[in-house]
C-alpha positions in Angstrom: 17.9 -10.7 -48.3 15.0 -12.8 -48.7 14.7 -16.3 -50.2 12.6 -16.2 -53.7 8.8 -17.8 -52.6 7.4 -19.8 -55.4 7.4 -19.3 -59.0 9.0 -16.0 -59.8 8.4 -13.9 -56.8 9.7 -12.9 -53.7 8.1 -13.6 -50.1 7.0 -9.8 -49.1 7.3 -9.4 -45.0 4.8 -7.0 -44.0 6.3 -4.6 -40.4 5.5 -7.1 -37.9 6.4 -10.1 -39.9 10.2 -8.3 -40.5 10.1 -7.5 -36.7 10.4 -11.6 -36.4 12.5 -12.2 -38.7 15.3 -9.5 -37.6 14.8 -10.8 -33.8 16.0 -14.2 -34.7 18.4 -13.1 -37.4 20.0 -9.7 -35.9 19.3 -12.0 -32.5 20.0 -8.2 -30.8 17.9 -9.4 -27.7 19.0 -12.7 -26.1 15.0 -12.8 -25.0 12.7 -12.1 -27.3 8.4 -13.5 -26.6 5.9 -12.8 -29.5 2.3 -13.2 -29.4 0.8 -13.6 -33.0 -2.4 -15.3 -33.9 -3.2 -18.2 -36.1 -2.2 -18.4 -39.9 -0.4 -15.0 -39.7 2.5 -16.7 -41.2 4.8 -16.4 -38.4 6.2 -20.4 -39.5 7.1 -19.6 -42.6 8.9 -16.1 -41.5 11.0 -18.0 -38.0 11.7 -20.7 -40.9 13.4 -18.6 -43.2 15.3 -16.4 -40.2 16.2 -19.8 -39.4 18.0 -21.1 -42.4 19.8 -17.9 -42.7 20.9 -16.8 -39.6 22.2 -20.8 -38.8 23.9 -20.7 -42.0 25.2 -17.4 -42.1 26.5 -17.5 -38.7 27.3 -21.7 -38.9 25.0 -21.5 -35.6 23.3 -24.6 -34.1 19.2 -23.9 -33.6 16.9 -26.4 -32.3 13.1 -25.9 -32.6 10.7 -26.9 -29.4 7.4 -27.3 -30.8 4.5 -27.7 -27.8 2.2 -29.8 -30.0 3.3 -32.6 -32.3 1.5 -31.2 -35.1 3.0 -27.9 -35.0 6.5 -29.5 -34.8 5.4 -30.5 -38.1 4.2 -27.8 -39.3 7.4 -25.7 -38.7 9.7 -28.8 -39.9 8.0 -28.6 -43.2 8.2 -24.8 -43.7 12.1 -25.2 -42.8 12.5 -27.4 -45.5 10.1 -25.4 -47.8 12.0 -22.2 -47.7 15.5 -23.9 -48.0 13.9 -25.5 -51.8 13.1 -21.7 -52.5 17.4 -20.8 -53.7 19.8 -23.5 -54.6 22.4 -21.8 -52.6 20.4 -22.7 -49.2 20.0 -26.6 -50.0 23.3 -26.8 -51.6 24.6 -26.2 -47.9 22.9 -29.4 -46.6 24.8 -32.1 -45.4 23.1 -35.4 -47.3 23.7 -38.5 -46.1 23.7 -41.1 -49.2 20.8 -42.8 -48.3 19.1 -39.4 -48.3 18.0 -38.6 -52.0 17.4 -34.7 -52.0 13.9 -35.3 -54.0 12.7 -37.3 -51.0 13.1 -34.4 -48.7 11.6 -32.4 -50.8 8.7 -34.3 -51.1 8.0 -35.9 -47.5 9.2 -32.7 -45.5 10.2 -34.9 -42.9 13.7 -34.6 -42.1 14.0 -33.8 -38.1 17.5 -32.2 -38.1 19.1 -30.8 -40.8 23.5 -29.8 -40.6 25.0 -27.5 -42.9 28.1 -27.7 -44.7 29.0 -24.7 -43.5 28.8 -25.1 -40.1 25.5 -25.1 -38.1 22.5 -27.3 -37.7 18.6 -26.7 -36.8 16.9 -30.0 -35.0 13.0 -30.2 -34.4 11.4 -31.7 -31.4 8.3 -31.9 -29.9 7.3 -31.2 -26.5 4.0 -33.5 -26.6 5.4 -37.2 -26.4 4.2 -40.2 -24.5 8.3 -40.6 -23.8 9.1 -37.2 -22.3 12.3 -38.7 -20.6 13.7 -39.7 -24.2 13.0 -35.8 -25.6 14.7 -34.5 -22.7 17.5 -36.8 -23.2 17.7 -35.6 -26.6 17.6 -32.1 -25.9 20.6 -32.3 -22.9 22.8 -34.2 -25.7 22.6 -31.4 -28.1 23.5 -28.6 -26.2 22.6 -25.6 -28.0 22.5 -22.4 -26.9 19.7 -21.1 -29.5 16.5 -22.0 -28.9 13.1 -21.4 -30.6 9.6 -22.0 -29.5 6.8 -22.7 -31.3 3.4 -23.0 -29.4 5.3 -22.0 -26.4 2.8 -21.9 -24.1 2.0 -25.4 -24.6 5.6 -26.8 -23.3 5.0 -27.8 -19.7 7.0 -26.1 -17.0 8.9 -28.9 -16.4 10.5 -28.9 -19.6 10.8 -25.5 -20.0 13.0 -25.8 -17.2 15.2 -28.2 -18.7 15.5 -25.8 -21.5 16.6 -23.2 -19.3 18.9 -25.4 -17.6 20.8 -26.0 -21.0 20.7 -22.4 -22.0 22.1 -21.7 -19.0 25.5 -23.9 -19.8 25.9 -21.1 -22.1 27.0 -17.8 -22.2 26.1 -16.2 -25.2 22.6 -18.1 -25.2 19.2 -16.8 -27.3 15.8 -17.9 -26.1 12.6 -16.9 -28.9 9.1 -17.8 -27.7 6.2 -17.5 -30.0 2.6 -18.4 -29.3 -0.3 -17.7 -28.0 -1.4 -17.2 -23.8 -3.4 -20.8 -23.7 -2.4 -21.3 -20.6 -0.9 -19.4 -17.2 2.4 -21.0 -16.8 6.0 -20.0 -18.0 4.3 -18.2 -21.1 2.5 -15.8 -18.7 5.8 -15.2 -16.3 7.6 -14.1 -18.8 5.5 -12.1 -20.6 5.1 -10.2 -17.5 9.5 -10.0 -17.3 11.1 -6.9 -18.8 14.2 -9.3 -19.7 12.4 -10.3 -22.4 11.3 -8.0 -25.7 7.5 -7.9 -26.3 6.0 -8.3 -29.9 2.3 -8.4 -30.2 -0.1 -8.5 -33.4 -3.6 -9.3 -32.8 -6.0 -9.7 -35.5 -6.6 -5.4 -36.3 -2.9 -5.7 -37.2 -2.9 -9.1 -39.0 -6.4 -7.2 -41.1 -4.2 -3.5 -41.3 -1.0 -5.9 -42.8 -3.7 -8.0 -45.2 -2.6 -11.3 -43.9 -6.4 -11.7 -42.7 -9.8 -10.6 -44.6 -12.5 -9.5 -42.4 
C-alpha cells in the first residue's frame, strides 16, 4: 500500500526507491546506510515509510536531520504525504489550538503523535544550542532512528544517538546521505552490520528520476 500522490494518482516507487521504503517499513535489518544523490526523492519515499510503519506498528520514530534545512525539508514531506489519504491525518493527535488547515499549510509541525499509538519528532543536528538538542533527544528515548544528511551529524552526536539506541533492545538505526565527509558515515559504510544501498546518478537516469 501506497498513499494516493496528488490529484488522482498514485506515487509510483521505482526498484531502488521500494528498496527504501521496505528497509524502514519491513525494518528486516536493524542497520540499514543508503547513499542516494540529490532530488532522487528519497524524502518523500522515508516520509511515507514513516507514516505507515509508525502508525501501523504504533512505533515512535524520531528524524535527525544534519542541516537545518533538510530537517525541513523532511518535516514538510512528512506532513505532505500524511494530507495524501484521510485515514493517515485522521490518526493525528490535534491539540485544540492546532487547526488542521494550518498544518497543512505551514508544514511546520516538529512532532507529530498518533491516535493509535506512535509518534515521529524532527530535530536538527546543526544548532547553535547543541546541549539543548541532545537534551531533547535523551528525553525521548526512542529506539527508531532515521537520518537524514547523515554524514553531516558530528561524531559527537552520533554518539549520543548510539548511546540511546543502545538503552534498547530491539533498536533500528537508517542512515541516508551522501559521503561529505570521513567520519561516522565512512565507518560504517565500511561495517558489514549494516545493509548497503547505493544509487548513483546511471541508476537515478535508468529509473527516470533524472534527465541527462
Amino acid at each position: 500500500f501506497v498513499p494516493s500522490y496528488g490529484k488522482g494518482r498514485s506515487y509510483q516507487l521505482t526498484n531502488y526507491q521500494a528498496d527504501i521504503f521496505n528497509a524502514i517499513f519491513l525494518k528486516e535489518n536493524p542497520r540499514v546506510q543508503v547513499i542516494a544523490p540529490t532530488q532522487y526523492g528519497k524524502s518523500s519515499v522515508v516520509a511515507m515509510a514513516l507514516i505507515l510503519r509508525s502508525q501501523v506498528y504504533a512505533e515512535p520514530y524520531i528524524i535527525v536531520a544534519g542541516r537545518k534545512d533538510k530537517a525541513r525539508i523532511i518535516k514538510e514531506k512528512v506532513i505532505q504525504h500524511l494530507f495524501d489519504d484521510e485515514r493517515l491525518w485522521k490518526q493525528m493527535e490535534l491539540d485544540k489550538n492546532e487547526p488542521l488547515d494550518r498544518i497543512r499549510r505551514e508544514r511546520s509541525k516538529d512532532k507529530i503523535t498518533w491516535k493509535c499509538g506512535g509518534e515521529i519528532k524532527v530535530l536538527s543536528a546543526q544548532t547553535k544550542s547543541q546541549k539543548n538538542v541532545l537534551d531533547s533527544l535523551t528525553g525521548f528515548g526512542g529506539s527508531s532512528v532515521i537520518e537524514d544528511e547523515s554524514a553531516l551529524i558530528p561524531d559527537n552526536f552520533q554518539a549520543m544517538v548510539l548511546r540511546m539506541l543502545g538503552g534498547h533492545k530491539n533498536n533500528f538505526l537508517f542512515k541516508i546521505g551522501n559521503p561529505f565527509t570521513r567520519g561516522h558515515f565512512l565507518k560504517t559504510w565500511n561495517s558489514d552490520k549494516y545493509q548497503k544501498i547505493f544509487i548513483d546518478y546511471h541508476i537515478a537516469l535508468k529509473e527516470g528520476r533524472y534527465t541527462e
